[in-house]
N, C-alpha and C positions, 0 to 999 in steps of 0.2 A: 133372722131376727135383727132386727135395726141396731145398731149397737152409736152410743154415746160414752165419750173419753173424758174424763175429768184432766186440765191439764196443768200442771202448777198451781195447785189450790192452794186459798189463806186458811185453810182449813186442816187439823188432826184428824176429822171425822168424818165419814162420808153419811151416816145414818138418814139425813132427808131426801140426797141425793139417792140412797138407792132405794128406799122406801117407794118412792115416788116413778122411779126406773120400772120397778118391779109392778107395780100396777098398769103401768101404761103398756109392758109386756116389750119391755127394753133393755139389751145388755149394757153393762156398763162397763167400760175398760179403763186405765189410770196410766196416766202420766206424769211425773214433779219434776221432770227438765224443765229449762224454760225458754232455750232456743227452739228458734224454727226450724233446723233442722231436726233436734231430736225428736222435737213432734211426730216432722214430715218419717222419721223411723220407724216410730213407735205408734202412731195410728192410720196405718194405710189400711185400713177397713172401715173408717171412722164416716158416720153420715154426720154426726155434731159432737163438735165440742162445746164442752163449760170451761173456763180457765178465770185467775186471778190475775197470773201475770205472764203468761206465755206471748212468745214472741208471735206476732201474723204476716208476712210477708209475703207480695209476688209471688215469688220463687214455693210458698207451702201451696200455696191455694193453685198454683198450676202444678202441686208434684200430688196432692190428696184432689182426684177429679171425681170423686164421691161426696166430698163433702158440702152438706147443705145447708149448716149452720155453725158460728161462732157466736157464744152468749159468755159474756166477760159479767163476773161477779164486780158489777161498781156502777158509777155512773160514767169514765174518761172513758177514753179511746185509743190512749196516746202508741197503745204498743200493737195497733191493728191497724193493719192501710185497706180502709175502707173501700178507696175508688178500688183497687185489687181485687179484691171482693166480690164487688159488684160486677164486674167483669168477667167474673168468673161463678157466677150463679148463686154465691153463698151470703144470705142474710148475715148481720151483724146485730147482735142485739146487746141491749143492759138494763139496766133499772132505773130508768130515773126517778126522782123523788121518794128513793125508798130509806134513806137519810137525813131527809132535810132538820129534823131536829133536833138528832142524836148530834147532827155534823153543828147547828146554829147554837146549841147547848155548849158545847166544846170550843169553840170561838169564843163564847162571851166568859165562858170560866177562865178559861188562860188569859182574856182582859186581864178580869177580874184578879186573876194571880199576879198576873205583870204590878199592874195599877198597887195594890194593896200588899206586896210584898209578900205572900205568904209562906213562900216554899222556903223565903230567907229566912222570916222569923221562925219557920217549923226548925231551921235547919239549928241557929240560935238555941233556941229552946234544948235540943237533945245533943247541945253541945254545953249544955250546963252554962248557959246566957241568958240573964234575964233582963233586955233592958232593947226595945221596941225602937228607940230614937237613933241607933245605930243606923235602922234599916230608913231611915227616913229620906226623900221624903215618900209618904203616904198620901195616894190619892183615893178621889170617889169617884162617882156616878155623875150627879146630879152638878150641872154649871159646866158640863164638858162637853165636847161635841166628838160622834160616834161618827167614821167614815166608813161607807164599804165599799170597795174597789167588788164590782160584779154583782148587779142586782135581778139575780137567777132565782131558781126559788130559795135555793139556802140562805142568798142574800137577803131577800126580804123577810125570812122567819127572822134571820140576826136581828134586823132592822126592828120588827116587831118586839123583838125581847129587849136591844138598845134601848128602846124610849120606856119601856114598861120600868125602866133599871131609874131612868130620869135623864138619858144623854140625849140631848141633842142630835137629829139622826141626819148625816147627807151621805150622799152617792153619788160614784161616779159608773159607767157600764158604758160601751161600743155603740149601746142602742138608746139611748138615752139621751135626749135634749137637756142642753144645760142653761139653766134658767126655768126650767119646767120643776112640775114635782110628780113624785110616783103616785100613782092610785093610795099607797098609804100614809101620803103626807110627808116624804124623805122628799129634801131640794135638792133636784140637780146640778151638778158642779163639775166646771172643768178640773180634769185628774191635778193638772198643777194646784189648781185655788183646792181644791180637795187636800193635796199634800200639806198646805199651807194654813190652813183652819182646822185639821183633825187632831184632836186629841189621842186616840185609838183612832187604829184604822185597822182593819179588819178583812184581809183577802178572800174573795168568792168564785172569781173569774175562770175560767179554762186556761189551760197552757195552749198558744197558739205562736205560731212566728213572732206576731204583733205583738204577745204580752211575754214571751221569753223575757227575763231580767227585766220587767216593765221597773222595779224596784230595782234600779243600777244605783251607782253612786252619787248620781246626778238627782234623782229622784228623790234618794235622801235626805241627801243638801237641803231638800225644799221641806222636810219634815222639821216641825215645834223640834225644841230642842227638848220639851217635854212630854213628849209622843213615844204612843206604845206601836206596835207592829206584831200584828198577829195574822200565822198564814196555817192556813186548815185547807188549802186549796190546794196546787202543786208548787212542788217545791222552787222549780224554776222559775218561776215569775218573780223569786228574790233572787237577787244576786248576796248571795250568803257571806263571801265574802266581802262584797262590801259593806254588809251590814256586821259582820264583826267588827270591821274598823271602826264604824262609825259609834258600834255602844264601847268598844276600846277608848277614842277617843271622848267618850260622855257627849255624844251629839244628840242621844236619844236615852227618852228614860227607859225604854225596855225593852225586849221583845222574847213571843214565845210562838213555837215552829214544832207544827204538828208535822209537816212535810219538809223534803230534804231534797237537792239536789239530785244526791244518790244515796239510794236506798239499802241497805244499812246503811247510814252515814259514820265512818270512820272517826272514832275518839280524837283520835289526832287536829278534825277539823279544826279553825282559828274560830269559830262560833262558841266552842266548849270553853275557850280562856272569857269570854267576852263577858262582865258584869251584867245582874239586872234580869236574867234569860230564865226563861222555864220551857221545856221541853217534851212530849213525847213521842213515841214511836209509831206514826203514823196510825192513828186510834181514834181519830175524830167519827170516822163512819161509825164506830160498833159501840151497840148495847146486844143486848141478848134478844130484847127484843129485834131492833133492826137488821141481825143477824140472820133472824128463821126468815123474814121477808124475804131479804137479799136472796138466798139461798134459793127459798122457794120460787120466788117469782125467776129467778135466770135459769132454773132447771127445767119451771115451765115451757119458758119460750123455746129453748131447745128441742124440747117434747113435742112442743106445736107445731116445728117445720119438719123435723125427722117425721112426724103423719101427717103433713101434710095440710094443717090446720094454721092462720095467720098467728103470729104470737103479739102479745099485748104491746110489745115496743120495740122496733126497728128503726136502725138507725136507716138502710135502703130498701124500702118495700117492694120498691120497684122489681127485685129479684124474685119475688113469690105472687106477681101475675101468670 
C-alpha cells in the first residue's frame, strides 16, 4: 500500500487528511520534526509527503529514492530546493490562490488598524481611558494613496479592496512597466517614487535574493513620514530592525507585521518596544474556510502522483512525463 507522511503540520488534526487517505486506499504515516534529517529518519518508506514546514534538501531527496512527491500546505517554497527535486524525480507542489482573500482581507484590516489606531484606543478603553485625542493622529481611506509592493494575485485582490475603501491604488512588481497601468487601473511606479508617494504600502512580493530586506533602512528613509507599512507576505523583505528604529525614531506613522523574520519571533525583538505597531502571529492565510481548501487541495496533489495521476499544481512538471 502506497504510504504518505504528514510532516511538521500547521495542524492539531489530521481528520481530512485521513479521510481522504483512506479512500484513495493510502497509508498515512506522521512526522512533526522539522529537519531534513529527521524526515530522511523517520520516512524511508515514504512515496509522498505533505508538510507545513519541514525542511527539503539535496541530501533528503538523495537519502528517500522512493520518494514521488513533496506538497507543502501554502503558497512559498522557501524551505524546499526545488532544482534538488527535480533532479531527483520528485514533484513539488502547493496551492496557489487558495488564500488570496482571506490573505488581501488581512492586509487591508491591519491598514486599517495601523491607520485608525484601534488596538491603541481598545487598549485606552480597558484601561479605564476615555479620551480618543491621546491616540491621535487619526487617519482614513479616502484622499490617500494605497501602495503594493507585488502585484501577484493577492496583490491585486488588496488593490481591488484599496480603492473600493476610496485609496488611491499604485504598484510596484519585477514584472511591471512603470508608467503603465494594470488591467485593473493601479499605476505603475518605480519602487522608489512608489516609497515616496505611499501613504500605506502594503507587501505581496515573494522572498527572493532580490527582495531579501527590499525594506532596508535606505528604503525607509524614502517612506512619508506619515506612512503605514504592512507585511502579510514574508517576513524578510523587511529588515525588522530597521524598521523599529525608524517607528522608535517617529519616521513613520505605523506599521503592522503578520510575518517575521524568524518565526516564533522572540518578545525581546526591538519591534515590540517600537510605537504605533499591531501584530499578529502569522494568520493572514487562515479562515476556516481557506483552511479545508488548503488542506484539501495539497493532500490531493500528493494522492495524484503517489497513483500516478498529474496533480492540479506543480511547481516542476516536468518530473511526471
Amino acid at each position: 500500500m502506497p504510504k504518505i507522511y504528514l510532516v511538521n503540520m500547521d495542524f492539531s488534526e489530521f481528520s481530512i487528511e485521513q479521510e481522504m487517505a483512506a479512500r484513495a486506499g493510502i497509508e498515512l504515516g506522521y512526522s512533526q520534526e522539522r529537519s531534513a534529517a529527521s524526515t530522511i529518519a523517520n520516512c524511508q518508506d515514504a512515496d509522498g509527503i505533505v508538510t507545513s514546514y519541514g525542511v527539503f534538501d539535496r541530501a533528503l531527496f538523495e537519502a528517500l529514492p522512493g520518494l514521488k512527491v513533496v506538497s507543502r500546505t501554502g503558497v512559498g517554497f522557501d524551505s524546499i530546493d526545488v532544482p534538488a527535486a527535480t533532479d531527483y524525480g520528485v514533484a513539488v507542489c502547493t496551492a496557489p490562490g487558495y488564500a488570496n482573500e482571506v490573505v488581501s482581507d488581512h492586509a487591508i484590516s491591519m491598514a486599517l488598524g495601523v491607520l485608525r489606531r484601534t488596538n491603541e484606543l481598545d487598549a485606552d478603553i480597558r484601561a479605564g481611558i476615555w479620551d480618543f485625542a491621546r491616540r491621535r493622529p487619526l487617519g482614513q481611506c479616502y484622499g490617500r494613496t494605497f501602495g503594493i509592493v507585488g502585484m501577484g494575485a493577492i496583490g491585486r485582490a488588496c488593490a481591488r479592496k484599496a480603492a473600493g475603501l476610496g485609496f488611491r491604488v499604485v504598484c510596484w512588481s519585477r514584472s511591471l512597466v512603470p508608467g503603465r497601468r494594470t488591467p485593473e487601473g493601479c499605476e505603475c511606479l518605480e519602487f522608489d517614487e512608489l516609497l515616496r508617494q505611499s501613504d500605506v504600502i502594503s507587501v505581496h512580493t515573494a522572498l527572493t535574493p532580490d527582495t531579501h530586506h527590499l525594506f532596508d533602512a535606505d528604503a525607509l528613509a524614502k517612506m512619508k513620514q506619515t506612512a503605514v507599512l504592512v507585511n502579510t507576505a514574508r517576513g524578510a523583505v523587511i529588515d525588522t530592525e530597521a524598521l523599529a528604529d525608524a517607528l522608535m525614531r517617529d519616521k513613520l506613522w505605523g506599521a503592522a507585521l503578520d510575518v517575521f523574520e524568524e518565526e516564533p519571533v522572540s518578545i525581546d525583538h526591538p519591534i515590540f518596544k517600537a510605537p504605533h505597531t499591531l501584530f499578529s502571529a502569522h494568520a493572514a492565510y487562515w479562515s476556516e474556510e481557506s483552511g479545508v481548501e488548503l488542506r484539501t487541495r495539497t493532500m490531493q496533489s500528493a494522492i495524484d502522483v503517489v497513483l500516478g495521476r498529474k496533480p492540479a499544481d506543480c511547481l516542476n512538471p516536468s518530473v511526471l512525463n
